[in-house]
C-alpha positions as CSV (number, residue, x, y, z in Angstrom):
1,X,139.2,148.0,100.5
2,X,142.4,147.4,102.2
3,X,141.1,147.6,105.7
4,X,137.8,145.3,105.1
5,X,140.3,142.8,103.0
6,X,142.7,142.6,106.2
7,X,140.0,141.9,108.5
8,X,138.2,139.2,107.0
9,X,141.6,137.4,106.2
10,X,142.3,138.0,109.9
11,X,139.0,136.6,110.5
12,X,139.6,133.5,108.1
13,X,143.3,133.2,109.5
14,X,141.4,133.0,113.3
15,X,139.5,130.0,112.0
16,X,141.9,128.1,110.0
17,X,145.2,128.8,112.4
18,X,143.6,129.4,115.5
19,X,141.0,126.8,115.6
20,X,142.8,124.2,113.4
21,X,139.8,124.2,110.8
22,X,142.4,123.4,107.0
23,X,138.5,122.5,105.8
24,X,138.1,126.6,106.3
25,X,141.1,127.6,104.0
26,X,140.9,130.0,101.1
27,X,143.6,131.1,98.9
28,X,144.3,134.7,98.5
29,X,145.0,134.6,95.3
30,X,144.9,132.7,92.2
31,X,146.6,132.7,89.3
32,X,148.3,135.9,90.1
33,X,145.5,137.9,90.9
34,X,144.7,138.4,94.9
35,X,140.9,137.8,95.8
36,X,139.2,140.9,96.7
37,X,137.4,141.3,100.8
38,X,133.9,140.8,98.7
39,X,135.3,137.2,97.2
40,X,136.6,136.4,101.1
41,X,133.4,137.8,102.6
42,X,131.2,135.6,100.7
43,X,133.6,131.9,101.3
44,X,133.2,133.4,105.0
45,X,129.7,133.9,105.5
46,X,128.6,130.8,102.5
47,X,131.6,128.5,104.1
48,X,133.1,129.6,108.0
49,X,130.1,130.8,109.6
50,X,128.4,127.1,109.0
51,X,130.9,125.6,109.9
52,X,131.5,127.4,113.5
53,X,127.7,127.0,113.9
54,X,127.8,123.5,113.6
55,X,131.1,122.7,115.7
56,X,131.2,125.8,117.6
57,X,134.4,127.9,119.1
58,X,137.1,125.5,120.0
59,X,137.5,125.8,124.2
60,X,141.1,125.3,124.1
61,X,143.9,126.7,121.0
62,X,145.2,124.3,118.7
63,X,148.6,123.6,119.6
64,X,151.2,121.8,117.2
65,X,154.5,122.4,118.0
66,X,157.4,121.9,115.6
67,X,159.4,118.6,116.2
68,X,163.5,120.3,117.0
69,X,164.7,116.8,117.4
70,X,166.1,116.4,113.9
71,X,169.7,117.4,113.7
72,X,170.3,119.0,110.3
73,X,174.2,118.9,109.0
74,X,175.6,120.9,106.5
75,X,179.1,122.0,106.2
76,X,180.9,122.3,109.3
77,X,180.4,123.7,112.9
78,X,181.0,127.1,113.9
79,X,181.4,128.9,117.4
80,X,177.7,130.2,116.9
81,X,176.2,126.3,116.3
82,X,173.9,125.1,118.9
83,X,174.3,121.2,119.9
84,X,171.8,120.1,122.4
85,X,169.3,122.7,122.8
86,X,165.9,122.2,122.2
87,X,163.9,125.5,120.9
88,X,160.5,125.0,122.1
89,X,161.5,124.1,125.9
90,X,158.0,124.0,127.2
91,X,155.4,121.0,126.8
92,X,152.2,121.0,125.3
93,X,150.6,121.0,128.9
94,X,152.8,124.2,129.9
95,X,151.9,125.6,126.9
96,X,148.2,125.3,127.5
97,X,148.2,126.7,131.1
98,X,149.7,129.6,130.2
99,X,147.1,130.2,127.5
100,X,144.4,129.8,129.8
101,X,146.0,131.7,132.3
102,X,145.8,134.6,129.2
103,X,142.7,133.9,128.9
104,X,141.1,134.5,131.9
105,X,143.1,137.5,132.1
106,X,141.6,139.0,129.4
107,X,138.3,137.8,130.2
108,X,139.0,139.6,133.9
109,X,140.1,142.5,132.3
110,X,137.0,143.1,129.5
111,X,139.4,142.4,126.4
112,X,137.6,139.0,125.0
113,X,134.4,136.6,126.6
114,X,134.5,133.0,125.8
115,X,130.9,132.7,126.5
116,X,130.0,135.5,123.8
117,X,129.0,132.6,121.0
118,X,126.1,131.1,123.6
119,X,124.5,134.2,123.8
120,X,121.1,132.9,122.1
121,X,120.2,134.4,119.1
122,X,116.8,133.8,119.1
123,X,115.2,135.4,122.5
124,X,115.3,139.3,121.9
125,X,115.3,141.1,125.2
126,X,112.4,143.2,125.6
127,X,113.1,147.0,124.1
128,X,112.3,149.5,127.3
129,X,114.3,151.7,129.6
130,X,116.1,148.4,131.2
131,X,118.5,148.1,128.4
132,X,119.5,152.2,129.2
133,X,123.2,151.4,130.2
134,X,124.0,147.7,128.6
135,X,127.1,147.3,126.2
136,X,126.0,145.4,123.1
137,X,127.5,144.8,119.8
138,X,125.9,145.1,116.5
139,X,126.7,144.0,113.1
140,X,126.0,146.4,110.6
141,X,125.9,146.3,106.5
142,X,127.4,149.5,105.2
143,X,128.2,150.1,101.1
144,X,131.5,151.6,99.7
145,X,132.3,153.6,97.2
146,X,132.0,151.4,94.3
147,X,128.8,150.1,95.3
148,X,130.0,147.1,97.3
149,X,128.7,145.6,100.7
150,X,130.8,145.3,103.6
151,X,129.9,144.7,107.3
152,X,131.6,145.9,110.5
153,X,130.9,145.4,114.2
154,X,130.4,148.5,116.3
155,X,129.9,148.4,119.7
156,X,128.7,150.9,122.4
157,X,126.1,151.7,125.3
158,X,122.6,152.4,124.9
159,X,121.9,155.4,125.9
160,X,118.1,155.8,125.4
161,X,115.3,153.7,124.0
């Protein structure tokens, strides 16, 4: 339970940080008692997955960065205060570069691909000895110990048809 809770909050964190979607937000508790990964599957799947179908993965982050131009004064200065300084130092735009410059890194180097949510899910390739060597990823349903569904990505190379 602990590992399938932490990834679909990761998942819903993705959406709701990462993608700037507050709409997509779910408590993880209430009323003292945290929601379980089966509660957060099922606002994922009923609530996110819509949604990301409809407006589809953002192509750039969503940036906000915190306003340092308020100067806060309480009690008196020290050797260690700061006057003048501002915390976030780079703009918006430098900001952005440098995240697509990550980006393409990672796409260069096999760790992410932006283009993985066009893939079409409606034409299946055909099933012979041409997919014998292609990396997919599958989504599979698995059941826990207390009877419970949970799903998990696995990914590998076919090997044989």
């Amino acid at each position: 339970e602990p590992t399938r809770l932490k990834a679909v909050k990761e998942q819903i964190t993705i959406r709701v940080k990462g993608f700037g979607w507050k709409e997509a937000a779910h408590a993880w508790s209430k009323g003292g008692t945290a929601y379980d990964s089966l509660e957060l599957m099922k606002h994922f799947v009923d609530v996110i997955l819509p949604m990301e179908a409809k407006l589809g993965v953002p192509s750039e982050p969503n940036f906000k960065l915190q306003d340092n131009t308020t100067k806060y004064a309480l009690g008196t200065d020290s050797g260690l205060s700061v006057e003048n300084v501002a915390l976030n130092t780079k703009s918006v735009e430098e900001l952005k570069a440098e995240a697509m410059m990550e980006r393409a890194r990672r796409e260069r180097e096999g760790e992410t691909d932006r283009d993985a949510n066009l893939q079409s899910t409606i034409t299946m390739p055909n099933i012979d000895d041409t997919l014998v060597g292609f990396s997919i990823e599958y989504c599979f349903a698995y059941l826990d110990d207390d009877g419970g569904e949970y799903y998990a990505w696995i990914d590998g190379v076919v090997e044989k048809i």
